[in-house]
KOLLUM-740710 format. One record per atom (N, C-alpha, C): x negated, z negated, y negated; residue in three letters; atom name. Coordinates in nm, 3 decimals, m for minus. Example, Ala and Ser with C-alpha at 12.3 -4.5 7.8 and 13.67 -1.06 7.14 Angstrom:
! residues 2
    east      up   north code site
  m1.319  m0.780   0.569  ALA    N
  m1.230  m0.780   0.450  ALA   CA
  m1.320  m0.780   0.330  ALA    C
  m1.285  m0.708   0.225  SER    N
  m1.367  m0.714   0.106  SER   CA
  m1.290  m0.787  m0.003  SER    C
***
This chain:
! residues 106
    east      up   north code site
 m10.337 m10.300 m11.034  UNK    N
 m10.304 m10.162 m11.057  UNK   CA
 m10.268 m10.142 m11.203  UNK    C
 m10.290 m10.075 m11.271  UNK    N
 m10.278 m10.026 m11.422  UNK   CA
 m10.133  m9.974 m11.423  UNK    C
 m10.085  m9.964 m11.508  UNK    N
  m9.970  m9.927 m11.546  UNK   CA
  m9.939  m9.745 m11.613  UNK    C
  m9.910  m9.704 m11.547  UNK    N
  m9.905  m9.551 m11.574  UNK   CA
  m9.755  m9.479 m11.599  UNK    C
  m9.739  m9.419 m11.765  UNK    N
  m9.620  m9.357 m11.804  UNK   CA
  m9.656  m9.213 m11.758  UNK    C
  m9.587  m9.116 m11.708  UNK    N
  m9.591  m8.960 m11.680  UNK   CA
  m9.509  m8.898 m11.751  UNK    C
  m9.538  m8.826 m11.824  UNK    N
  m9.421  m8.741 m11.864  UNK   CA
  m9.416  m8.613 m11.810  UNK    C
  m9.244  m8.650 m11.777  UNK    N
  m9.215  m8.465 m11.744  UNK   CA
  m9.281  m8.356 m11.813  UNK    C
  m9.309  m8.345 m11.932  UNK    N
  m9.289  m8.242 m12.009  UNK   CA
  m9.451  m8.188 m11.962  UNK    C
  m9.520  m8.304 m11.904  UNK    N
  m9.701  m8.282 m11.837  UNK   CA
  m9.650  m8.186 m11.711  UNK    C
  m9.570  m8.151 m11.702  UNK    N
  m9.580  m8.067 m11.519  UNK   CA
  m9.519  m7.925 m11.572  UNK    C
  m9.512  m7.874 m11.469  UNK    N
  m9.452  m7.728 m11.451  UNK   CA
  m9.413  m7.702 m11.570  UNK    C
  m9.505  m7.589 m11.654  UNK    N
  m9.431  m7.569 m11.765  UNK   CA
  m9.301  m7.458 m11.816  UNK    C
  m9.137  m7.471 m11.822  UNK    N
  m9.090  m7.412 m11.861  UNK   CA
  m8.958  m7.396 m11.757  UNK    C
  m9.031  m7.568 m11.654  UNK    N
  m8.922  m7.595 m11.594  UNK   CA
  m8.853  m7.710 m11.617  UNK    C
  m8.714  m7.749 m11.586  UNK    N
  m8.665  m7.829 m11.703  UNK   CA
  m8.602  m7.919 m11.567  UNK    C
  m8.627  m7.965 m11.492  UNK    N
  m8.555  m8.041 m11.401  UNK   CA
  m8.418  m8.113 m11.428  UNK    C
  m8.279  m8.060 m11.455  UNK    N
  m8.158  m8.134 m11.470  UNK   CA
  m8.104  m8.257 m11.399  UNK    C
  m8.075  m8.223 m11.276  UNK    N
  m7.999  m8.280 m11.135  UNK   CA
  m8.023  m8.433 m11.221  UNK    C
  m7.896  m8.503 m11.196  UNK    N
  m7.915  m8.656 m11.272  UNK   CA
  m7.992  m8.771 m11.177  UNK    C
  m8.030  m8.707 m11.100  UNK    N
  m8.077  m8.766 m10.987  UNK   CA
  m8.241  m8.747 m11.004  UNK    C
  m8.290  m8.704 m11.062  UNK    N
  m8.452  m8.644 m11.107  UNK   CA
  m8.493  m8.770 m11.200  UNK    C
  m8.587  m8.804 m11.145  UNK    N
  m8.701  m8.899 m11.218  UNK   CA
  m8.765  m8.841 m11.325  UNK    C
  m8.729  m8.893 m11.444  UNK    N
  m8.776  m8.870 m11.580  UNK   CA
  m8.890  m8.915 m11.657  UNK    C
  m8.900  m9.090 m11.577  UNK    N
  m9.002  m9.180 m11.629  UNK   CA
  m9.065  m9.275 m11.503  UNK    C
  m9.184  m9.258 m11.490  UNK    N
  m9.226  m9.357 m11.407  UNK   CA
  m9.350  m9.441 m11.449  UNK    C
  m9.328  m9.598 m11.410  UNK    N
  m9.433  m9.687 m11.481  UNK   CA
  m9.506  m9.764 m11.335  UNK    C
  m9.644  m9.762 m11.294  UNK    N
  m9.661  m9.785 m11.168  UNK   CA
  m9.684  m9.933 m11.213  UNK    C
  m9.609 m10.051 m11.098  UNK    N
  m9.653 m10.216 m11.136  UNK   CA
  m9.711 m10.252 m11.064  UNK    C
  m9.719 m10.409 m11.065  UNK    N
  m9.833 m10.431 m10.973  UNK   CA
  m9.717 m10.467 m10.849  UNK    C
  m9.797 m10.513 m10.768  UNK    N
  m9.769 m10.578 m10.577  UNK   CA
  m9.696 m10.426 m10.548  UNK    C
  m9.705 m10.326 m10.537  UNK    N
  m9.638 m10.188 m10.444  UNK   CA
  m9.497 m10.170 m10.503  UNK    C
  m9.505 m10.150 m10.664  UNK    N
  m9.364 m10.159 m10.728  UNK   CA
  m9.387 m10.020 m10.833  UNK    C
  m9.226  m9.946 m10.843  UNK    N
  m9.242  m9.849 m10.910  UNK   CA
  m9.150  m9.874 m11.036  UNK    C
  m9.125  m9.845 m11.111  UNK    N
  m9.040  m9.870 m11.228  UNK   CA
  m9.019  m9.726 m11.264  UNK    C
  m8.855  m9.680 m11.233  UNK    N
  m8.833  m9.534 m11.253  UNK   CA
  m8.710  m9.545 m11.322  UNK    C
  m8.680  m9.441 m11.428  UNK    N
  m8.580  m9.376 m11.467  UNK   CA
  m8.546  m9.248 m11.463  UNK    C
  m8.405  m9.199 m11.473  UNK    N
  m8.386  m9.132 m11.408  UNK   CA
  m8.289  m9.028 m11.508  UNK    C
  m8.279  m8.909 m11.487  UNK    N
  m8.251  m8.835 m11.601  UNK   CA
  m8.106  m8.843 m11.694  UNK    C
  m8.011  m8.928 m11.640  UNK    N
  m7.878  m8.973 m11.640  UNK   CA
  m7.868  m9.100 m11.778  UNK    C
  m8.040  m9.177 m11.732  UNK    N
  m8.029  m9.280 m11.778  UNK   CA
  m8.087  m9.403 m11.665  UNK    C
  m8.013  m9.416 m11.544  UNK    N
  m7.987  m9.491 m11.441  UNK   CA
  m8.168  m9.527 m11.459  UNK    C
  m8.184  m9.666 m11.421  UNK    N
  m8.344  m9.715 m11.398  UNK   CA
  m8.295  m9.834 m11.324  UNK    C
  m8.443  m9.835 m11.293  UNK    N
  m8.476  m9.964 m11.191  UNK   CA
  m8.575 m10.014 m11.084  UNK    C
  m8.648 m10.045 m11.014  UNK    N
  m8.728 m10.104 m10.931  UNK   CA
  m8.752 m10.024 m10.796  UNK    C
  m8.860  m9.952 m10.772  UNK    N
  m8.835  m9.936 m10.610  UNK   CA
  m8.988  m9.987 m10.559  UNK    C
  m8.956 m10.088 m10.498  UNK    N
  m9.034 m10.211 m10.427  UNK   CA
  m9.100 m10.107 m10.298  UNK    C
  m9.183 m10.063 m10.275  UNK    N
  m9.301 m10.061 m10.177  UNK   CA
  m9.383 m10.116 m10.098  UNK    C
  m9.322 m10.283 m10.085  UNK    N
  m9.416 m10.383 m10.049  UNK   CA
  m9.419 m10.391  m9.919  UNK    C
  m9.294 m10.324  m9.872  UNK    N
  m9.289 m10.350  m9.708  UNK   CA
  m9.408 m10.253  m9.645  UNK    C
  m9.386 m10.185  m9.709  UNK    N
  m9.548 m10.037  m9.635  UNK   CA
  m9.675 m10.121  m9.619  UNK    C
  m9.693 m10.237  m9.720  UNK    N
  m9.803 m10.242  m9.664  UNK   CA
  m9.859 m10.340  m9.516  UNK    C
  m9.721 m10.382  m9.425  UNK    N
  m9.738 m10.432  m9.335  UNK   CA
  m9.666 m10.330  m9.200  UNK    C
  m9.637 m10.272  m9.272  UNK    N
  m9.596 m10.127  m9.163  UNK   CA
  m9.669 m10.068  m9.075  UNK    C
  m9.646 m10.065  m8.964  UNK    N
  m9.736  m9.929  m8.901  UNK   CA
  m9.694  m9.833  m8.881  UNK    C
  m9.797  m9.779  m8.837  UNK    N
  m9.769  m9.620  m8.780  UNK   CA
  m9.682  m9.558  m8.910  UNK    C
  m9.730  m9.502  m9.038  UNK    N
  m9.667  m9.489  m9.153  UNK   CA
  m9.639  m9.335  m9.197  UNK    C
  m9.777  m9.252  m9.064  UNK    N
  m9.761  m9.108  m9.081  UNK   CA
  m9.858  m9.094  m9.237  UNK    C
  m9.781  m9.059  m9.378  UNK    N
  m9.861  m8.995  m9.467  UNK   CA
  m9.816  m9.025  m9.580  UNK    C
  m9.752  m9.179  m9.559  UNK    N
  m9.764  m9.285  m9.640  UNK   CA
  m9.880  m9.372  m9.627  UNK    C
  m9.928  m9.386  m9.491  UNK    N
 m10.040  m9.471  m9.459  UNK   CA
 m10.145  m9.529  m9.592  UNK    C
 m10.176  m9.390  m9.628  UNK    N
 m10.264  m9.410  m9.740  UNK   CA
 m10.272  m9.456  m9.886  UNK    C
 m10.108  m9.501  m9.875  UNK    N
 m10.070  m9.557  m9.982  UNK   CA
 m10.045  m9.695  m9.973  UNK    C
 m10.125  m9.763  m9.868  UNK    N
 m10.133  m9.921  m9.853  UNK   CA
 m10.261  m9.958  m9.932  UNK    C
 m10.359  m9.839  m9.940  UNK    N
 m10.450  m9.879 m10.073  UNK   CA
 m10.417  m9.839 m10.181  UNK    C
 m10.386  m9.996 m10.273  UNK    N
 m10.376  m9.987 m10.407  UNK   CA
 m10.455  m9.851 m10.508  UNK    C
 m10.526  m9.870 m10.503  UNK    N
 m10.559  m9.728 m10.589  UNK   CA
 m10.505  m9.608 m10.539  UNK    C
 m10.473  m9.552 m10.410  UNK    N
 m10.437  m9.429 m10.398  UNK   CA
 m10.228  m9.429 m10.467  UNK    C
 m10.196  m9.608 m10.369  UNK    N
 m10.062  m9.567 m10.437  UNK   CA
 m10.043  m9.590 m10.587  UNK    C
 m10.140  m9.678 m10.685  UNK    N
 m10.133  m9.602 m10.806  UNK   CA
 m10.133  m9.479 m10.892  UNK    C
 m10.182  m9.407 m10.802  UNK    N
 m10.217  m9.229 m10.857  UNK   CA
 m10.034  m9.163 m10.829  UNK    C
  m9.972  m9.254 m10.804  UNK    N
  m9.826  m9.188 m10.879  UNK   CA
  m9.759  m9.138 m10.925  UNK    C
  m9.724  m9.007 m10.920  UNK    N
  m9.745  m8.909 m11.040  UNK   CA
  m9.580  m8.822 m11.025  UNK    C
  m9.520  m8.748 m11.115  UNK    N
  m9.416  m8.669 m11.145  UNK   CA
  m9.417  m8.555 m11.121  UNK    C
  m9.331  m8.449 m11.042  UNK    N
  m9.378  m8.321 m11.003  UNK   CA
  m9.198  m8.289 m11.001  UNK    C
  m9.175  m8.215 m11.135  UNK    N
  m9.069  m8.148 m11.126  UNK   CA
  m8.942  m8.272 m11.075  UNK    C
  m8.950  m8.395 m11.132  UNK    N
  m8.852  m8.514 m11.118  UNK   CA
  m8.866  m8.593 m10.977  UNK    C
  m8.975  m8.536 m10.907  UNK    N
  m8.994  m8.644 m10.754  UNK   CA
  m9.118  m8.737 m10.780  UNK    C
  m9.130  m8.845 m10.733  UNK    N
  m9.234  m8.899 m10.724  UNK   CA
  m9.312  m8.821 m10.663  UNK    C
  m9.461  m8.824 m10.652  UNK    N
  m9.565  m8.819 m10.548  UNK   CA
  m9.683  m8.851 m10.548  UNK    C
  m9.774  m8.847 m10.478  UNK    N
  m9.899  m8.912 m10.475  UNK   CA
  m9.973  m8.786 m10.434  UNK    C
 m10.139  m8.788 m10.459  UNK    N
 m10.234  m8.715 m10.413  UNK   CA
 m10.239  m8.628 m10.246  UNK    C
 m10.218  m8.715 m10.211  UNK    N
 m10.226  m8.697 m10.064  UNK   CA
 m10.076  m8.614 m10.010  UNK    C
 m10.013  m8.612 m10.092  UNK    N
  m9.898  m8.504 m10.032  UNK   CA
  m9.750  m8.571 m10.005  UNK    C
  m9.793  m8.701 m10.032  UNK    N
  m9.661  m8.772 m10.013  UNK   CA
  m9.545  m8.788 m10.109  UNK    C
  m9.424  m8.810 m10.095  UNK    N
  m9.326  m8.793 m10.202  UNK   CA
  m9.218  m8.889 m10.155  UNK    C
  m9.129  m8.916 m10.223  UNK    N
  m9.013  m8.965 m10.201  UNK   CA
  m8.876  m8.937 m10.244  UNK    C
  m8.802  m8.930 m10.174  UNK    N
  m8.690  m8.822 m10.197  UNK   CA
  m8.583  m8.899 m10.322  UNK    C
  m8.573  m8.774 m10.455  UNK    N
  m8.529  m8.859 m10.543  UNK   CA
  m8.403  m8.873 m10.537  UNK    C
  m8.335  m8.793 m10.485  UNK    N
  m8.159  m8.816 m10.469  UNK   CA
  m8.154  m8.941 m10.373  UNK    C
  m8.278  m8.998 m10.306  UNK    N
  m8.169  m9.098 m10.198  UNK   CA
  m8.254  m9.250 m10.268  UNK    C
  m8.351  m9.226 m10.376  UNK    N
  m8.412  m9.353 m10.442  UNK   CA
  m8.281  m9.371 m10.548  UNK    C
  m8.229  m9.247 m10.601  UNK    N
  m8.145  m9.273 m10.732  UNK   CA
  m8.001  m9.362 m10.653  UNK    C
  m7.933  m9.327 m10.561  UNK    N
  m7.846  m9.358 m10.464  UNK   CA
  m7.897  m9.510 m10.459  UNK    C
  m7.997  m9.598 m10.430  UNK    N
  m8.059  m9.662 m10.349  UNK   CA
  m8.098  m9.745 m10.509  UNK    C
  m8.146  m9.721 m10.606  UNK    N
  m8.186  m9.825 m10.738  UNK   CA
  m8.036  m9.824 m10.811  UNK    C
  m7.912  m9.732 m10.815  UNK    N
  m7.800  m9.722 m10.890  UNK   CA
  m7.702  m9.824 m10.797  UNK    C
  m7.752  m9.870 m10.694  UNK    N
  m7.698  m9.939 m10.655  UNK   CA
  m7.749 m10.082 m10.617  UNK    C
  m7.886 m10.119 m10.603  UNK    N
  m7.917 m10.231 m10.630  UNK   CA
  m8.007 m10.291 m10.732  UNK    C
  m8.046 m10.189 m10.837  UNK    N
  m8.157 m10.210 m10.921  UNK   CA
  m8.245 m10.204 m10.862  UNK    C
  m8.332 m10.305 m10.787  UNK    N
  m8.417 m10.316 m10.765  UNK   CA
  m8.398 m10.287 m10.580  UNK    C
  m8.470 m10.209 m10.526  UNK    N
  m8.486 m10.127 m10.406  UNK   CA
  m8.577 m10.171 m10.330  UNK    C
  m8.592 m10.222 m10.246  UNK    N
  m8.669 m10.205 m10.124  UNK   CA
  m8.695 m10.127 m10.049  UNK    C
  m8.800 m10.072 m10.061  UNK    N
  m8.814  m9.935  m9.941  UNK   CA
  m8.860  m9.962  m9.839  UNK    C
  m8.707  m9.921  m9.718  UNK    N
  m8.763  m9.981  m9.558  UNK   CA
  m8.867  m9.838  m9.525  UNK    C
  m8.996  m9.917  m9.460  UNK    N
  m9.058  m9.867  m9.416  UNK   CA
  m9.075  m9.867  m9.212  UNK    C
***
């Protein structure tokens, strides 16, 4: 998977997302790993690896193929992907400010 920087300043123009809890920077890694910072400062790891042995995932599913969960993208400080999926940034910031590096139970 390629490595992808987003910048806020690419989305909604003339909206300024504060909440310290809003994703500022995201770098997509390889094995189902996100590398996020966060508008406070706070960064760190949120591991995706468990999804890809998950079932029944609903509308994450489609993010067990590498290329779709690379398309990673920033929308007003949330993660999301093509397909409609997102992840909620107040409970990733909660969840990397407290272990760095995150595992997301799937």
């Amino acid at each position: 998977m390629p490595n992808q920087t987003v910048a806020e300043a690419d989305q909604a123009a003339g909206v300024i997302p504060a909440a310290p809890w809003r994703v500022k920077a995201l770098n997509v890694l390889p094995d189902y790993r996100l590398a996020v910072t966060f508008q406070d400062g706070t960064s760190g790891i949120a591991d995706f690896a468990a999804l890809t042995t998950a079932t029944a995932c609903g509308i994450y599913e489609a993010l067990k193929d590498p290329t779709v969960f690379g398309q990673a993208r920033l929308e007003l400080g949330v993660v999301t992907w093509p397909n409609g999926a997102d992840m909620d940034p107040a409970w990733m910031y909660e969840q990397v400010n407290a272990e760095k590096t995150w595992s997301v139970p799937f």
